[in-house]
N, C-alpha and C positions, 0 to 999 in steps of 0.2 A: 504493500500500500504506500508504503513510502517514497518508492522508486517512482511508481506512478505518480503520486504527486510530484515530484520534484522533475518527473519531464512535463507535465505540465504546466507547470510554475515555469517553464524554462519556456515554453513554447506561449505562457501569453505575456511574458515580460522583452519578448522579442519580438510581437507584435505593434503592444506600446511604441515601443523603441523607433521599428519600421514607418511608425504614421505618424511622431514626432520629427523623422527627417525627412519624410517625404519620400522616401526609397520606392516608393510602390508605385506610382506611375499613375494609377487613379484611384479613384475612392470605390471602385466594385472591388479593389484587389489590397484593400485595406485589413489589417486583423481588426473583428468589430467588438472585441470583446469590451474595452475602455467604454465605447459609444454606446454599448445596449447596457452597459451597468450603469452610465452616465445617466441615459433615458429614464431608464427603468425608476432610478431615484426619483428624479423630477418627477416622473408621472403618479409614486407612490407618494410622493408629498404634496401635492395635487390634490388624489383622492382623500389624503388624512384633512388639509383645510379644508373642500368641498365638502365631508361630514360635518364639521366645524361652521359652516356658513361662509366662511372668510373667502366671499366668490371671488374677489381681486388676486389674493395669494395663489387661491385655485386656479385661477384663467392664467397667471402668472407661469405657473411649475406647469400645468397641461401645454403652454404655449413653448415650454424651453424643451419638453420631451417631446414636442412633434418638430421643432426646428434641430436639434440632437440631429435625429434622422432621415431631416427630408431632402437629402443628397444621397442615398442608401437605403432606399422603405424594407430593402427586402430582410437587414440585418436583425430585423425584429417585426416581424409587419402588423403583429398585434398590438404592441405596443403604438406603433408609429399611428396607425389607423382610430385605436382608440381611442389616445392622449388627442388625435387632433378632431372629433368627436366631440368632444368633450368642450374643448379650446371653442369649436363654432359653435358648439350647442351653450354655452356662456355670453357670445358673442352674443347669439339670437335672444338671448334672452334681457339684454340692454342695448338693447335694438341697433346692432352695428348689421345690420342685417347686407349689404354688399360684399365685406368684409367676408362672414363667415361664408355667405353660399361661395365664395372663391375658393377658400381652403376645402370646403367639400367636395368642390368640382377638381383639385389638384387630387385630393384621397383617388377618387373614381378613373380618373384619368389613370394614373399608376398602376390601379386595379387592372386595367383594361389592357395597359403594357406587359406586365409580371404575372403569368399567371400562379405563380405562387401564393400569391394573396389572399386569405380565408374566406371563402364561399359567404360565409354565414354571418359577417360584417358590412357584407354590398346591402343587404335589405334596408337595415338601419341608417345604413349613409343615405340614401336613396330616397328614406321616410324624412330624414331632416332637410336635405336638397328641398324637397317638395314644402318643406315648412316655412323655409325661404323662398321659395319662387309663389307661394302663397301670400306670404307678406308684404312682399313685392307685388302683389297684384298682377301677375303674370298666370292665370287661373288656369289656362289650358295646357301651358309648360308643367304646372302644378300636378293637372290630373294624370299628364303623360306620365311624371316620375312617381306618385303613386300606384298606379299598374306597374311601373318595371320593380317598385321597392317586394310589391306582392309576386311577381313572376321570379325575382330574383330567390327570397327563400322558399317556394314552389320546386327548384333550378336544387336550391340547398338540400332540400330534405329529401329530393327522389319525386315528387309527384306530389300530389295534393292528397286527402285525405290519409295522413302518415300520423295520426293520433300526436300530434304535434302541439303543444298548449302557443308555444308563441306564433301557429298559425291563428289560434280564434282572436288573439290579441292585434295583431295584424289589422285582421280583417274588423276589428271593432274601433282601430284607431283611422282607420278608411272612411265606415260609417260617420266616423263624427267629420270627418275633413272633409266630406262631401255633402253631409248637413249644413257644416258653416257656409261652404259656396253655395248652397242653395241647390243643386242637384239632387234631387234627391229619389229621383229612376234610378241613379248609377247607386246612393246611399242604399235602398233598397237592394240594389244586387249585393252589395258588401253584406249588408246583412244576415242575407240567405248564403252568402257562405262563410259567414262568421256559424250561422245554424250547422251548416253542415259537418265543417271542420267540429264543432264542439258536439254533434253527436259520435263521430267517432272517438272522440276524447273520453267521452262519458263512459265507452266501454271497459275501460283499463286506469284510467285517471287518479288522481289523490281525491277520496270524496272531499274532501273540503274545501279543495280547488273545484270541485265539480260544482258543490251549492253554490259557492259564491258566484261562478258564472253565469250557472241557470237565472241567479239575479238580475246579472249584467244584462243577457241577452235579453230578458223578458222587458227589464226597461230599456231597452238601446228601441225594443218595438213598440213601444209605448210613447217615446219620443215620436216615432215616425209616424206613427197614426198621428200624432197630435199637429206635425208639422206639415201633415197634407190633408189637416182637417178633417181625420175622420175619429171626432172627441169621441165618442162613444166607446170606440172599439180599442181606444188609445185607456180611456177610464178601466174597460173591463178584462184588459190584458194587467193595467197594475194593481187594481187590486186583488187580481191572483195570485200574487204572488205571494207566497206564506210568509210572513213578518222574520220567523227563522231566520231568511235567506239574510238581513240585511245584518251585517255582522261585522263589517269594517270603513272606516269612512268613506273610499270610495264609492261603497253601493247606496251609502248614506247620501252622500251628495248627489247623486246621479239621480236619489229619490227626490232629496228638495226641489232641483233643476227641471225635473217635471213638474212635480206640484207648482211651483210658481210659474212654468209656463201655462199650467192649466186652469190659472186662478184660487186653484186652492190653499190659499192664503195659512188659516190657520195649521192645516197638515203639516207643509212646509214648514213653518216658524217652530213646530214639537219638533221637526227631523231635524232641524238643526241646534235645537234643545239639545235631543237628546246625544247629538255629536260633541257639543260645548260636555257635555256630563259624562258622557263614557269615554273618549278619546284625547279632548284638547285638555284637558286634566291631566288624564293619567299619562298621559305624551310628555308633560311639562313644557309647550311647545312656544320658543319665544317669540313675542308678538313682535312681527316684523309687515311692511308695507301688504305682500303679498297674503299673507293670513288676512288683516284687513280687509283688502278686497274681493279674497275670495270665500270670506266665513262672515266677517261680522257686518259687511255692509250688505250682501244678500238675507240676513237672519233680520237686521232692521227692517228693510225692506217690506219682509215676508211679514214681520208683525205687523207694522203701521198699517199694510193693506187688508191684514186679519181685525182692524179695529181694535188690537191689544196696546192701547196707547202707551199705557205705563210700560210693558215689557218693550216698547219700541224706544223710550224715552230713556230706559235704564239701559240699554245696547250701545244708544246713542252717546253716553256719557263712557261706555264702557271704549267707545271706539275712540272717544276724545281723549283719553288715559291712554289708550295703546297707543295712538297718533306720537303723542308723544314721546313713549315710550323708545316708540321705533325711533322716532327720531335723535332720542340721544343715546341708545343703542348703537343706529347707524355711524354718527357722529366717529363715537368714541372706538368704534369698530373699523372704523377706514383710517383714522389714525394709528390704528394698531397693526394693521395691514399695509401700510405707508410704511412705518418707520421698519418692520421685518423688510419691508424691499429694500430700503436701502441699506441695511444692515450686510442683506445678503449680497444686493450690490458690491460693497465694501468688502465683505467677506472673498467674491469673488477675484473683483481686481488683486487684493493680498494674494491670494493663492497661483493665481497666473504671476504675478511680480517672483514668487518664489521659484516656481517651477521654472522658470526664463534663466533664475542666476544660476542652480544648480545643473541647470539641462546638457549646456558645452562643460563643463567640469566632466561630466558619466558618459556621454555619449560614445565618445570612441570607444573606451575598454571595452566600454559593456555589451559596444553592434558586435565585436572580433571575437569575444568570448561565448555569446548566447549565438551567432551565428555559424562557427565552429561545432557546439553542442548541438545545434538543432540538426545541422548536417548531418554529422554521427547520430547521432537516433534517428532520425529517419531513413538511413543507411543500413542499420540493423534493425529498425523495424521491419520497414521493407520486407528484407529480406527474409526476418524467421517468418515474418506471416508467408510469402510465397510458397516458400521453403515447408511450410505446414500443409498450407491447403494443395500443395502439388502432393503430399505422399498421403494426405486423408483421402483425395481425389482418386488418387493410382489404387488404393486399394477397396476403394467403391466399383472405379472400373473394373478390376481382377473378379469382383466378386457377382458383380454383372453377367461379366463374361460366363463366368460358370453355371453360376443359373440359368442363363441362356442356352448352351452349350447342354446341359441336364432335360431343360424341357426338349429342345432339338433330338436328342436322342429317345425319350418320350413317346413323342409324336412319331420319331421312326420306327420305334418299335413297334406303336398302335398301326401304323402304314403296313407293317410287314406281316403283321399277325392276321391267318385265313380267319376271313368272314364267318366262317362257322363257328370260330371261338370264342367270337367275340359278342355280347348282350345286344340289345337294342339299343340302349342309351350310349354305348359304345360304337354302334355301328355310325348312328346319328351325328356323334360326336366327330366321327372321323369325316362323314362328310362337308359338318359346319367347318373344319379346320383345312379342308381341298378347298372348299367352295371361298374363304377368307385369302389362302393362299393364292387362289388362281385368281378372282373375280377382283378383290382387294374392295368388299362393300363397305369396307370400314371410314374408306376415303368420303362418304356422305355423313355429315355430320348430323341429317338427320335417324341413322340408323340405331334400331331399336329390337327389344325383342322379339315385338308382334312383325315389324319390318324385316326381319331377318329370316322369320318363321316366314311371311308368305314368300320372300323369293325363293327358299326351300320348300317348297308346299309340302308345310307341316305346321302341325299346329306350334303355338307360341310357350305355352305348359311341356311338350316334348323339349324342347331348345331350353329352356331353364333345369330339367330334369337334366340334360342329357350333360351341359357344361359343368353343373353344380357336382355329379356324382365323377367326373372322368378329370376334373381340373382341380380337384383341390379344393371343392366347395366356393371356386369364385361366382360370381352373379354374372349374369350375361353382361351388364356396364362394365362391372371390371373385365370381363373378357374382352371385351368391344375395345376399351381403353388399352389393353393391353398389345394388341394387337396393334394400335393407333401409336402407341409411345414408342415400339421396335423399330417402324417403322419411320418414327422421329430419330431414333437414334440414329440409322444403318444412313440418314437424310443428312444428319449434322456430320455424321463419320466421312461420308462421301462426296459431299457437294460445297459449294460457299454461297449455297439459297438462304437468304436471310430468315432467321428462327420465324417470324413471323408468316412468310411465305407457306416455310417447311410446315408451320400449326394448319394453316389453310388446308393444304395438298393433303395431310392426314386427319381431316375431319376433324380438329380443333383451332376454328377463326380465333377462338379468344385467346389473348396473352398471354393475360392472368390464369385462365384455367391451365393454360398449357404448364406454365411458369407451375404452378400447385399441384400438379396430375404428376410431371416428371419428377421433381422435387420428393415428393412421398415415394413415388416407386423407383429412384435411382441415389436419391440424398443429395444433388447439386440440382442446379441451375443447369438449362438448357446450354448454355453459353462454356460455364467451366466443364460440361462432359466433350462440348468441342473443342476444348483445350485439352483437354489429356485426352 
């Protein structure tokens, strides 16, 4: 263990080294260890102020981990993708809104170049794209990127109905973004596959993920009736829903939001009673602008139109104390957030001054000595791995051979033996093994038992009897396969037809299966049995 570490030690303090003098010619061919531990910080002290409130610190440390790497996305790409995510989705939220949709569209671009990029990150960018080109009032660019953000993990997870939770969510953040525009044909279609997606969820799901959705979904339809005027059917879809379901603020609010579009005044102003009693309590949740706006000025609201003077009047004072509140909250919070920048500022400049005097002092010894040793270990790495995998490989081949070589004789000996000695399942046997040999049906990759059995017109139960008792209990697949992979070999042995090709030609197009079929019945790769 030791050894290993200290060639590793040896190989990232010569990377360092290498991208302090520029040795490398460009930044693809840079060691990225420095830069993704670099990143990696930044973005973890990011997420720790972002828990914290401290959005300036946050937008600060998410901004220096997407700049870190955005000469190199690929050196971390979740990180890189994340951290600037984060960076626009802060942006958007004190409305630099040109600003961020640019860094979004820089994310997507690079996606589009690298396909290294995690699949499962495009939706998200995609959803916030569309949250900026909505703000921006650009409504049809909006909806375009809303379809690609849904087609895109549709793309992630294999297909659609894949019992998927962050497919209903998707589709329920669609529903509302085409409510707000006012579509609400297309809102309506999100809908119904927000429905569909979450009945397949239902089948397999966490039940309490499951109740709480059945909430979500039944009011997401109760918004809709309400917003295409059909109150009645919009009233008798929410009060179905059993009281149960409402069990976390979100479906609490989602409840007020109707009730006050529906005029139910008084309803409304208990739901969010009863949110101020069970949640903003026990949350301890500090009163800042956006609480205000989105709890205590809709709960005022919802009284004063229920004719609950007093409780509208004691809201009102309640918000003029928060008002405040926030305000020398914020005050004393952006100067805390100020003076940490520049500290860190300061902090930084120090550390670059230091690194600059000490840097020509080490540089030489330490390129000749750590490039020296990296030599020699990769010199005798090299070589014991070759050196291993050429005589694990040779006696894989050896042992091939002979099993090959064993059934061959097998088979001759079943070829030589009089008809009359031989059973039915034998006789059978020996014509599936002519009829492979000479016809070669194995090359359709459609071929199968019952396919095998009619071009021998016989039935499909004799060809499973007949292989299972005369081979050694294999199954017609494994036999089929087996024939298929000899075949691959005697192809890699003798030809320089690309492995791919060679899968074709022997009834297996796919790679992958090829890659996993030979792998199990030979112990290498297709590639290192045509090396030895």
């Amino acid at each position: 263990m030791r050894k290993e570490g200290f060639r590793y030690v040896i190989i990232l303090c010569l990377g360092i080294l290498l991208t302090m003098v520029g040795c490398t010619g460009n930044g693809k061919e840079k060691q990225p260890s420095d830069v993704v531990a670099a990143a990696r910080e930044y973005h973890q002290r990011g997420v720790e102020y972002d828990g914290q409130w401290q959005m300036r610190l946050a937008e600060l440390y998410y901004k220096k981990a997407f700049e870190t790497l955005i000469d190199n996305p690929s050196q971390d790409w979740e990180c890189y993708a994340d951290a600037g995510y984060r960076y626009a989705y802060l942006m958007l939220q004190r409305g630099e809104v040109k600003g961020g949709l640019a860094i979004v569209s820089d994310i997507l671009k690079q996606m589009e170049d690298n396909k290294d990029f995690p699949g499962s990150m495009k939706s998200g960018l995609l959803l916030l794209m569309a949250s900026f080109q909505q703000e921006l009032n650009q409504i049809d660019d909006a909806k375009k990127t809303y379809a690609k953000a849904y087609d895109a993990l549709v793309e992630c997870n294999g297909g659609e109905n894949k019992d998927d939770l962050n497919m209903v969510i998707l589709c329920s953040n669609l529903f509302h973004a085409f409510c707000d525009m006012g579509d609400y044909d297309a809102a309506s279609k999100w809908l119904g596959r927000m429905a569909e997606e979450f009945h397949v969820y239902e089948q397999h799901g966490d039940s309490l993920l499951i109740e709480e959705y059945r909430a979500h979904v039944a009011l997401d339809s109760a918004k809709l009736f309400q917003f295409t005027g059909r109150t009645a059917e919009a009233a008798a879809v929410f009060d179905a829903i059993p009281r149960s379901r409402f069990f976390n603020p979100s479906t609490y609010h989602k409840a007020a939001d109707y009730l006050m579009t529906a005029g139910r005044y008084g309803e409304c102003a208990d739901f969010f009673e009863k949110i101020d009693g069970t949640f903003m309590n026990k949350d301890s949740l500090r009163h800042n602008f956006d609480i205000i706006s989105s709890h205590l000025s809709p709960r005022y609201l919802a009284n004063r139109k229920a004719g609950r003077t007093a409780e509208a009047l004691k809201i009102a004072d309640e918000m003029s104390a928060a008002t405040d509140s926030a305000l020398e909250w914020q005050k004393k919070n952006d100067m805390a957030e100020l003076t940490v920048i520049y500290q860190t500022h300061e902090k930084e400049l120090a550390l670059n001054a230091a690194k600059a005097e000490t840097l020509i002092h080490r540089i030489l010894l330490a390129a000749t000595i750590l490039i020296i040793l990296l030599i020699a270990y990769l010199l005798r790495r090299s070589y014991k791995y070759n050196w291993i995998l050429t005589q694990k490989n040779k006696k894989l081949y050896e042992e091939i051979e002979r099993h090959r070589l064993e059934q061959q004789e097998e088979m001759q000996q079943l070829q030589a033996a009089p008809e009359a000695e031989l059973n039915s399942e034998q006789q059978l046997y020996r014509r599936i093994c002519q009829f492979m040999d000479e016809e070669k049906p194995y090359t359709n990759e459609e071929l199968n038992r019952d396919v095998l059995a009619q071009l021998l017109g016989t039935n499909a139960k004799y060809i499973v009897q007949a292989i299972r008792e005369c081979s050694h209990g294999e199954t017609v697949t494994d036999f089929i396969n087996r024939y298929r992979l000899e075949q691959v070999a005697y192809l890699l042995k003798n030809t320089d037809d690309p492995i791919a090709v060679i899968g074709e030609m022997c009834g297996i197009p796919s790679r992958s299966t090829l890659a996993r079929l030979f792998r199990n019945t030979y112990g290498m790769t297709p590639s290192e049995y045509r090396t030895i």
